[in-house]
N, C-alpha and C positions, 0 to 999 in steps of 0.2 A: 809288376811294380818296377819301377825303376830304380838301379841298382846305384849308389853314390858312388864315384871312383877316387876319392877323397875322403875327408874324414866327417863331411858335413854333410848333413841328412839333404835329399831330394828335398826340393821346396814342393808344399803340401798347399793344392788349389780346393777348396771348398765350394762344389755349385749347388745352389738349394732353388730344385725346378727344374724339372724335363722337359718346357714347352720346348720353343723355339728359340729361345732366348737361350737358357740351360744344356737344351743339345748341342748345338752348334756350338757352345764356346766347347762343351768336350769336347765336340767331335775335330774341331782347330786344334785342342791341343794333347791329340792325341800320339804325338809324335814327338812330342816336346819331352825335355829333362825333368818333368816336374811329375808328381803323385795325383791323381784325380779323385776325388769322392762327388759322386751325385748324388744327392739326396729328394727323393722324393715322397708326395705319401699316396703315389700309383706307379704301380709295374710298368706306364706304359707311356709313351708320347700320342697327343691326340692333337691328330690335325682339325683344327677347330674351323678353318674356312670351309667344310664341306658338312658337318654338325647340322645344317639345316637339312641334310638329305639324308640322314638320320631318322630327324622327327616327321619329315614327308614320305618315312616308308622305301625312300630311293637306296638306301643304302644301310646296314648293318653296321655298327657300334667296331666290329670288329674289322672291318675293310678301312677304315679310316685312324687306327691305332697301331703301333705297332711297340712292342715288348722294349723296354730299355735297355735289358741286357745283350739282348736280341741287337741292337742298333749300335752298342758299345763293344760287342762279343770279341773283336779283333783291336781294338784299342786296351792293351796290354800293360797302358802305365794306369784306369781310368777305373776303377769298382763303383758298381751303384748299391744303396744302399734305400733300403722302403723304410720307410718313416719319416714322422713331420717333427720340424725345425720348430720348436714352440720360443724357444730364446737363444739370447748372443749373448757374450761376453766379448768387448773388443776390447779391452785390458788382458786380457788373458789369453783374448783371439780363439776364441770356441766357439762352436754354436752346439746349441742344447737339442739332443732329439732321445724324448721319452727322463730317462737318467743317465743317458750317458752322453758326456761331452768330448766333443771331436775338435781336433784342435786344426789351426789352417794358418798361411802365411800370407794366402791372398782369398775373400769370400767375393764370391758374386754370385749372387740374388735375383732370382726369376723367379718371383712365384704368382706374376702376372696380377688378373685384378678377376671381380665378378659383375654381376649384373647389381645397378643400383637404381632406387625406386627414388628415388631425392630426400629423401624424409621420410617415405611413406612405406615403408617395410610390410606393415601390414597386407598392402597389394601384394603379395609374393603368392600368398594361397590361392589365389583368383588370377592371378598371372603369371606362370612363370616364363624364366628368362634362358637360355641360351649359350651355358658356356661349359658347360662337362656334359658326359656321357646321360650321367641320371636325368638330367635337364632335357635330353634330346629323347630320351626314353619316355619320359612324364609327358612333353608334348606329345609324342607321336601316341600314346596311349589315348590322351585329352582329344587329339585332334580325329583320330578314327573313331572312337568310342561316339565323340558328337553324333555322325554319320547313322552309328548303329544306336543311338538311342532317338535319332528323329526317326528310322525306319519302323520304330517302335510306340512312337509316338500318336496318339490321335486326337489330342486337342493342338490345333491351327496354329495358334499364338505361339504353344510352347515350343512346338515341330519349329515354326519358325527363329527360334529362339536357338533351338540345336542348332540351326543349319547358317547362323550368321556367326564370322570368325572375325574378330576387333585382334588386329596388328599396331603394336605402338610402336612407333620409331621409325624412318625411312630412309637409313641407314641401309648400307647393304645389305646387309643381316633380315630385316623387315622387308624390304623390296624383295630378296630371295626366296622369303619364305613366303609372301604374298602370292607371289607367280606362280609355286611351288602346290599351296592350297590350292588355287584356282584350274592347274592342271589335273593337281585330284578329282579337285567337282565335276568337271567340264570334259575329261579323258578317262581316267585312269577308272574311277568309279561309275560311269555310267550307265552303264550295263549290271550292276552289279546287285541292284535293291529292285523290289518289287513296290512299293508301300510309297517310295519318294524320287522326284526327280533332281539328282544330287547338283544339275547343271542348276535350278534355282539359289543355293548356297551365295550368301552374298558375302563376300571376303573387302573389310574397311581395310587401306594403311593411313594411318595417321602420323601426322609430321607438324610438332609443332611451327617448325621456319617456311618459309615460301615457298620451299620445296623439298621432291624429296632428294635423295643424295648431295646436301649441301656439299661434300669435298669436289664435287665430279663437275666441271666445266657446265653452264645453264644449259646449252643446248642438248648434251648426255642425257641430263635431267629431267629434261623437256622428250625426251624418245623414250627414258624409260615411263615417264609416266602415262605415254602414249599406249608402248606396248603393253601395261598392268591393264587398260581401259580394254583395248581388245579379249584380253583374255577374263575382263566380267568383275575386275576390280577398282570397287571404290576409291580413291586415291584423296584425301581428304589435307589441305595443309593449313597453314595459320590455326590449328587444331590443338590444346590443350584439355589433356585428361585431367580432373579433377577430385577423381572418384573411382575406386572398382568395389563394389561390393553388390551379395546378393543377387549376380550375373547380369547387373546392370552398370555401364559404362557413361559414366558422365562427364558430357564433354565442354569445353566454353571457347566458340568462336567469337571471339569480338566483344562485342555486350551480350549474346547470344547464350543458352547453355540447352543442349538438348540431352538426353537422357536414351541410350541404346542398349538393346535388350540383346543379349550376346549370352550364351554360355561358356564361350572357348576364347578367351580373351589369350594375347600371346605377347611377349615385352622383348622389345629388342632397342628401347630407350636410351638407353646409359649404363656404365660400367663407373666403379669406384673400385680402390687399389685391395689389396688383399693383405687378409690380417697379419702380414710380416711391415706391412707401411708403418704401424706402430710399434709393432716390437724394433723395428730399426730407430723410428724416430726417440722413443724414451732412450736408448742406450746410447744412443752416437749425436743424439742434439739435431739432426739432419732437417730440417726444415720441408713440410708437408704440402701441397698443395690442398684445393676444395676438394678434390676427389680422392686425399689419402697417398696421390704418390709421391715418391720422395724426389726432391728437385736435385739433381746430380750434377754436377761439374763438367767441363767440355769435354774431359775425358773419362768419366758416368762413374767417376769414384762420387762418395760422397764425403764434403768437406770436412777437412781435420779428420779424414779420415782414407788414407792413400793409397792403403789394400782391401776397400770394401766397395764394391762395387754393386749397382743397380741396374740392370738392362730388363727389356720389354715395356710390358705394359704396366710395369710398378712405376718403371724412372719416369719423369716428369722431366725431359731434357728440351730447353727454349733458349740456347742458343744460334741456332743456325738461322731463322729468321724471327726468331722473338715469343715465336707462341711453342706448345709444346708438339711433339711429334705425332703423328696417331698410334693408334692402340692397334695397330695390324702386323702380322705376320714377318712382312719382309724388312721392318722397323727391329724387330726382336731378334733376327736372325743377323741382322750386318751389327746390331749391337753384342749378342755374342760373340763373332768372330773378331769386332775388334777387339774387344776385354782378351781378347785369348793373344788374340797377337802383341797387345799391351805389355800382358807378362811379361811375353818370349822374350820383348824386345827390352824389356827392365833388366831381367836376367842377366842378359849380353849388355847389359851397360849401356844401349842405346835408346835412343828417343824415338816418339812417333806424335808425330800431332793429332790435333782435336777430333775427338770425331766426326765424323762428316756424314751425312743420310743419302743415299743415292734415289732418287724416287722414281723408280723405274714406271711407276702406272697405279692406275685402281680399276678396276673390272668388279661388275656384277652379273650376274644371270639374272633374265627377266624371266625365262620360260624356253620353250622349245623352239629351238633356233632362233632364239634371240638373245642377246646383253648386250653392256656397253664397257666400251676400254677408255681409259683416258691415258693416253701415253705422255704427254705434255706434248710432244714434236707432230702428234699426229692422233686421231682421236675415228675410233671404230663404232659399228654399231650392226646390229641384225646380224645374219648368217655366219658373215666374218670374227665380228667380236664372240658369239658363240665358240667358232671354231678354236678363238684366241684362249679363250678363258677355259676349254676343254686340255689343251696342251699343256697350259701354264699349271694347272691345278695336279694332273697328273705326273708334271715333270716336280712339283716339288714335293709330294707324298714321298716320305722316309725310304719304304724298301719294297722292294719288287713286286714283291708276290702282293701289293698294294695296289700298286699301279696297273699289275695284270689282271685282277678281281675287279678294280673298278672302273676299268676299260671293259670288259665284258659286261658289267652290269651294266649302263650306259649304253654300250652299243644295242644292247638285249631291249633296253624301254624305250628307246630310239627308234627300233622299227615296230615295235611289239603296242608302245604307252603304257607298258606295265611295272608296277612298283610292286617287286618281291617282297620286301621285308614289311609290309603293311601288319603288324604283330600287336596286338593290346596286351599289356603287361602290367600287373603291379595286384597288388593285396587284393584288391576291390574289384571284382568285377565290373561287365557293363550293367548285366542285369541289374544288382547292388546299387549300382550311382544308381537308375533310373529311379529303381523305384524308392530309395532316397529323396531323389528331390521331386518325386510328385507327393510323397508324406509330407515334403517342408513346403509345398507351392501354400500360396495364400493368397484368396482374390481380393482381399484387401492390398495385394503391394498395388504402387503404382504400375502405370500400363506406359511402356517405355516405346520410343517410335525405334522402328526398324528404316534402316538406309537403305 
């Protein structure tokens, strides 16, 4: 902790949120005159842009996490502390975690956002989405278990039912994980069943707008949707879900509405803020957008309010061209580091202007030796942007022995096409679900077409 050489206490920074948002501004202001608490309610920072290789078996929960303490261990003014921030008091300047209240002179708030179904919550059991460890576990359980209950399967319809995967959103996240299934079917499991041939597996992405990856320049767009088609995926857009229930996907093109028979439905649609967007907004008046974030000032306090700050995927910042920022990574990261430098420079009595976004690119992975970069000045695709998106990903993974695990695994299914951690996990067996839902099938449902 840092020692006052005066008679007035260290000024006390309160961050609640390990992503990238919450690290970074510690790890900025690790050197600074000030006191650090991080608050979180997990041990650990999780790199969320590699989460789909997770759920695809590519990679372990634990290769792509690394410990807070662990990450903070040499930042000496900075203690983390596990538990959730349920309330604030900015009259008193506390936030509340469990019964005890911790007091602060300046708060910033990462506690990011989740997967949002637009209204439709319900769809969450029939789809899930994408954004912790559990999430990446459940699919990857969901998506292999499919596999081993067609191999099990021997009525036609239903076998075909296991083996078709319905992706919503065509968002990086959904592109990623589209390419990702399709390498499973098509490589990785080929070989591996007797009973089915897993390269049949029909894998939809669905994208409500004209295409998929709206952020990424048309012709990006246009190559990724190429390369998806090569590797035996549907790529579906002008596409609105209407319905998940009973493992049937109902969709409405146009005036049109057909009806898809999927067990493995997977949502990488939208994200809405996280349950600190209201706890901020009742106590400080902060004013919310439609998806719950809080709208912050150009310097990501929130108004009438000069020590409380919002960075990542909470803040809702549309200054710099009018609309709001995206919900990625290197958004969350320069917004930490300025809050941190903010302080410093409050401290010393000086000023720094507005924030400002740098946007250095968006990159996706298609598949095996393939994605797309959009750098603005110059714009990659195939081998290259592969190779681009391999360096970038590893160069900003927290700490080494991360970097070294997931360069090895990677280079190992690079020449090998094998996916280690292929693991089914959770209360229920496969056995269980199967024979589950041939107890619940009924040839009274409708008969849903297959794409």
């Amino acid at each position: 902790m840092v020692n006052s050489l005066d008679n007035n206490p260290p000024h006390q920074v309160v961050i609640v949120g390990g992503g990238f948002g919450g690290l970074y501004a510690a790890k900025t202001l690790a050197k600074a005159a000030v006191n650090v608490t991080l608050i979180d309610k997990r041990n650990f920072h999780l790199f969320q842009p590699l989460l789909y290789q997770v759920a695809t078996g590519a990679l372990s929960p634990a290769d792509i996490s690394s410990p807070l303490r662990s990450v903070l261990s040499k930042s000496k003014n900075t203690k983390v502390l596990l538990g959730e921030v349920n309330n604030i008091d900015p009259e008193a300047q506390k936030v509340i975690v469990g019964d005890e209240a911790i007091a602060y002179d300046t708060l910033i708030v990462a506690t990011g956002a989740k997967h949002s179904y637009f209204g439709k919550d319900n769809w969450e059991e029939f789809a899930p989405g994408l954004k912790t460890v559990e999430d990446a576990i459940e699919m990857r359980s969901r998506i292999f278990s499919a596999f081993e209950a067609a191999e099990n399967e021997t009525d036609p319809e239903k076998r075909r039912a296991w083996l078709t995967f319905v992706i919503v959103g065509g968002g990086p996240t959904g592109v990623e994980l589209a390419g990702a299934i399709a390498e499973l079917a098509n490589q990785t499991l080929k070989e591996d069943f007797r009973n089915i041939d897993t390269s049949e597996a029909k894998i939809l992405l669905l994208e409500g707008l004209d295409r998929i990856l709206p952020p990424f320049a048309p012709e990006l767009s246009q190559e990724a949707e190429a390369s998806l088609t090569r590797l035996g995926v549907v790529v579906q857009t002008k596409t609105l879900v209407t319905n998940i229930a009973n493992d049937v996907v109902t969709l409405k093109q146009g005036d049109e509405v057909k009806e898809i028979a999927s067990k493995t439905v997977l949502w990488a649609a939208g994200v809405k803020a996280s349950a600190m967007g209201k706890v901020l907004a009742e106590h400080t008046g902060a004013e919310c957008d439609r998806a719950g974030r809080i709208i912050v000032e150009p310097d990501l306090s929130i108004k009438g309010h000069p020590n409380i700050f919002v960075v990542g995927d909470l803040a809702n910042f549309s200054h710099q061209n009018g609309k709001p920022l995206p919900g990625v990574a290197p958004v969350a990261k320069q917004e930490g580091e300025y809050v941190a430098t903010l302080v410093q420079n409050r401290l010393a009595g000086k000023n720094l202007p507005p924030f400002a976004y740098t946007d250095h690119g968006s990159l996706a992975m298609i598949g095996h030796n393939s994605a797309v970069v959009d750098l603005g000045f110059t714009k990659l695709k195939g081998f290259v942007a592969w190779l681009f998106w391999l360096f970038i990903h590893i160069y900003f993974l927290i700490e080494f022995n991360n970097k070294l695990v997931v360069m090895i695994q990677w280079a190992w299914s690079y020449f090998t096409r094998n996916r280690g951690a292929r693991l089914i996990t959770g209360k229920e067996t496969v056995t269980e679900f199967v024979i589950s839902d041939r107890n619940n099938y009924s040839a009274d449902n409708k008969q849903p077409v297959n794409v």
